[in-house]
N, C-alpha and C positions, 0 to 999 in steps of 0.2 A: 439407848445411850449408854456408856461405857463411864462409871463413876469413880476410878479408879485410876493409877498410873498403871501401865504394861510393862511388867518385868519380865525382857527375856533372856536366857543364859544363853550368851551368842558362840563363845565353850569353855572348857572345865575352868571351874570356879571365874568365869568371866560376865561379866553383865553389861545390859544395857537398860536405862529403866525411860523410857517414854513419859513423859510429862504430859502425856492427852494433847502431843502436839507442840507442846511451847517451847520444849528443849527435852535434849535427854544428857542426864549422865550418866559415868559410866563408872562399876566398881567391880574391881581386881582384889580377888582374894589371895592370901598369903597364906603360909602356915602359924606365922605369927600376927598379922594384922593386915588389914584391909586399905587402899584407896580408894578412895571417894571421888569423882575430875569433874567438878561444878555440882554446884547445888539447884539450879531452875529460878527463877523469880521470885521463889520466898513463900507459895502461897501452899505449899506442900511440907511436911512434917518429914523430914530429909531421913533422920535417925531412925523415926519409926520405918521408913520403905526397907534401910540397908538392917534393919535388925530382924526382918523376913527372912532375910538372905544369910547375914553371920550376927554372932555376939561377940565378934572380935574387935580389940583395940580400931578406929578408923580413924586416917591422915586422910585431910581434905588438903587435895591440887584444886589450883581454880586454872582455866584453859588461859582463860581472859578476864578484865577487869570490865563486863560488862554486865549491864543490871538482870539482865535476863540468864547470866550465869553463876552471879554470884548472893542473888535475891536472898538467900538463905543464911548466909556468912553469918545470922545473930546466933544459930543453930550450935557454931562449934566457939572452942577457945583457941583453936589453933588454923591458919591458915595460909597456906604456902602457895606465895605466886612471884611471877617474874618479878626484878626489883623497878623495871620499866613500868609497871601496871599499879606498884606502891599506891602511887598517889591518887589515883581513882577509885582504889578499894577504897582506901582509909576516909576521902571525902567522902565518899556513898555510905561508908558505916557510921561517919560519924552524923550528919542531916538525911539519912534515908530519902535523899532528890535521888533523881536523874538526869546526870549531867552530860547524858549523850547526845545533845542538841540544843538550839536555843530558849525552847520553853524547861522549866526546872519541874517536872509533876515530880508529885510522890512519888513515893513506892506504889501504896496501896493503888494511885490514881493510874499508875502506870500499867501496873497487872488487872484494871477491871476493863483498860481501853484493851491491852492483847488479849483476854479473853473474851471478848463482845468482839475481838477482830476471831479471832479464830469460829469463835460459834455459826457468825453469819458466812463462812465459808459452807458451798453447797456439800463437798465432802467429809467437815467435819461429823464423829461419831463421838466423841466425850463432850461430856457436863463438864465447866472448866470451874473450880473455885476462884473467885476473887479475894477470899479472906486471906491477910498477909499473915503467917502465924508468929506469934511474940517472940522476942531474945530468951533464948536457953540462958543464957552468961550475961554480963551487963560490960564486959570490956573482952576483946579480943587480943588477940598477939599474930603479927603478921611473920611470915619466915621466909627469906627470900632464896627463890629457888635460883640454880646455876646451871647453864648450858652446859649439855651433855652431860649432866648429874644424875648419877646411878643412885636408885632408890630400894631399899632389900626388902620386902614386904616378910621376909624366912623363908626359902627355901625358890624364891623367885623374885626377880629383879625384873624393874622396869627402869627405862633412859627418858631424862626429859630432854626434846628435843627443840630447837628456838622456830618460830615461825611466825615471825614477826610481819607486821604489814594493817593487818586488820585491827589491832593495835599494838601500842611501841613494845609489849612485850607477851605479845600471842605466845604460847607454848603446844606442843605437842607432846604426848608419852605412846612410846613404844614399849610392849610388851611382848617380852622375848618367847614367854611361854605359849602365849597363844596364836602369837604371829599378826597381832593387831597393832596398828598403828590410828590410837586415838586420839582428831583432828583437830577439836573446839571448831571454830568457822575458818580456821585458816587454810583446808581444804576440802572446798564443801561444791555443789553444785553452781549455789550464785552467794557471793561475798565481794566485801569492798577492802581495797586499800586505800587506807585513808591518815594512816599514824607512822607508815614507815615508809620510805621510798623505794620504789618499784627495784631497784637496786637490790638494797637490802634485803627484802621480800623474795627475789628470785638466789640469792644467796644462802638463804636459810634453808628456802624448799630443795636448791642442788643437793645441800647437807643432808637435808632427809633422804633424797632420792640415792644418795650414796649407800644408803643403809636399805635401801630395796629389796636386798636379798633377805632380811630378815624381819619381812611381813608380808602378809598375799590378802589382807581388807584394809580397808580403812572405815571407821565409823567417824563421823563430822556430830558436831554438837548438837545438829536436830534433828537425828535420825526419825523416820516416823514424822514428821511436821509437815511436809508439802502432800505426804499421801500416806497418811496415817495406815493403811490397811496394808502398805508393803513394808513389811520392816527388814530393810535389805539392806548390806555395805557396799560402798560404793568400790571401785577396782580401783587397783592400784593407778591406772592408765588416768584418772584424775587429774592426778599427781603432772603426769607429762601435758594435757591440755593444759593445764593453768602456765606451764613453765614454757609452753607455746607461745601463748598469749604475752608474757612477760618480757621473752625476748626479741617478737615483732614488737611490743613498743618500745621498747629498747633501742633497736638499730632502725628504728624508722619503717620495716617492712609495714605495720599495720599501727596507727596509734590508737584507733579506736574510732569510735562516732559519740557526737555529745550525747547524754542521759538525759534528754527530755529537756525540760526547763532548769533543771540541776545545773549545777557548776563543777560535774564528774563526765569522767567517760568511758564509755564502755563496748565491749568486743564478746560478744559467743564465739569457742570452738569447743567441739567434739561435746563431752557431754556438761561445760563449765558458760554461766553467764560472770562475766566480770567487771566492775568496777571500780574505777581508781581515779584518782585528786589530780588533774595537771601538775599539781606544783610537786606530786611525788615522782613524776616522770623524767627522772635525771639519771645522768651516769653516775 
């Protein structure tokens, strides 16, 4: 078993750090200071992993306002996310629930049920902690970021990019230097819309895809989680299945098939499972 997170530098001063499967984020070094693009579910010592890597000043971006990204936020004093995503940080920090569903668990409760999910998976190879680790700071400051917001880390810039859908203010960051465009879940293998309408969502992703010339990977927010032992980026060509899928249900060609017993629906093509709200299925 693997007791540890998997820090890989995917290239120069570029990272990916593996959460043993639960999430990975990603940190972009600068000549002046560092990005930090989610923190994991909280149960991980965020500062100690990225001060392996640099001792330089670190800006935490959050992808998404989701527990499993932003589990850690007690860690820093400063935290920069979409202003659509606001309101979800700020409840989650201030009663540490999980407001993604109908039942409210903890934190703690939350991160011992995805680790007990991930363990009894036959592929898994890490030991997962459950222990949430304490607030660094006792109050936070949120800073809201802006689409297509150039960020200067010294001597390299990175663009936040909107990708909205998976929730009302999903973000993506492009990094110029390395030619990675870093996903959170909003282009990922299987993901849902469910916060913005398919509209919207296929509007955002055009905007990325205009910017295609200046990235050849994408790394998505669990890199390392379906098949921990590949730790591979997914092709740009993602990008166009999802934008497949978005514009068959759009014009009617394909709307989907129901999700089970769910009140979602959902379509495979190429290498993308998708899911999405009826009620976000509008022009």
């Amino acid at each position: 078993m693997i007791h540890q997170p998997i820090i890989l530098e995917v290239a120069k001063d570029t990272y990916m750090i593996n959460l043993m499967g639960l999430q990975a984020p990603s940190l972009i070094v600068g000549r002046d200071r560092a990005l930090l693009l989610d923190t994991g579910l909280g149960n991980f010592d965020m500062m100690e992993i990225v001060r392996r890597i640099t001792d330089k000043p670190v800006m935490l971006v959050l992808t998404h306002a989701h527990s499993d990204h932003m589990g850690g936020i007690g860690q820093f004093q400063e935290i920069h996310i979409h202003p659509a995503d606001l309101p979800a940080a700020q409840a989650f920090d201030a009663d540490r629930l999980i407001h993604e569903d109908d039942r409210l668990p903890t934190q703690k409760e939350f991160v011992a049920q995805a680790a007990a999910a991930f363990r009894a998976r036959p592929e898994n190879i890490f030991d997962i902690p459950e222990t949430v680790m304490e607030d660094r700071f006792s109050e936070r400051r949120f800073i809201p970021l802006q689409p297509d917001q150039i960020i200067d880390l010294g001597g390299r810039q990175v663009q936040i990019l909107e990708e909205r859908g998976h929730t009302a203010g999903e973000i993506a960051v492009l990094d110029f230097q390395s030619r990675i465009l870093f996903a959170g879940d909003g282009i990922s293998p299987m993901f849902s819309i469910t916060e913005a309408d398919i509209t919207t969502a296929r509007n955002d992703l055009l905007h990325i895809r205009s910017h295609a010339s200046e990235f050849d990977r994408i790394y998505h927010g669990h890199f390392g989680g379906t098949d921990p032992a590949t730790l591979c980026s997914a092709p740009v060509s993602m990008l166009d299945d999802i934008l497949q899928i978005l514009n068959d249900a759009l014009d009617g060609t394909d709307p989907g098939q129901p999700a089970g017993s769910e009140t979602l629906r959902t379509r495979s093509y190429g290498s993308v499972q998708l899911y999405w709200h009826p009620s976000k299925q509008s022009q």
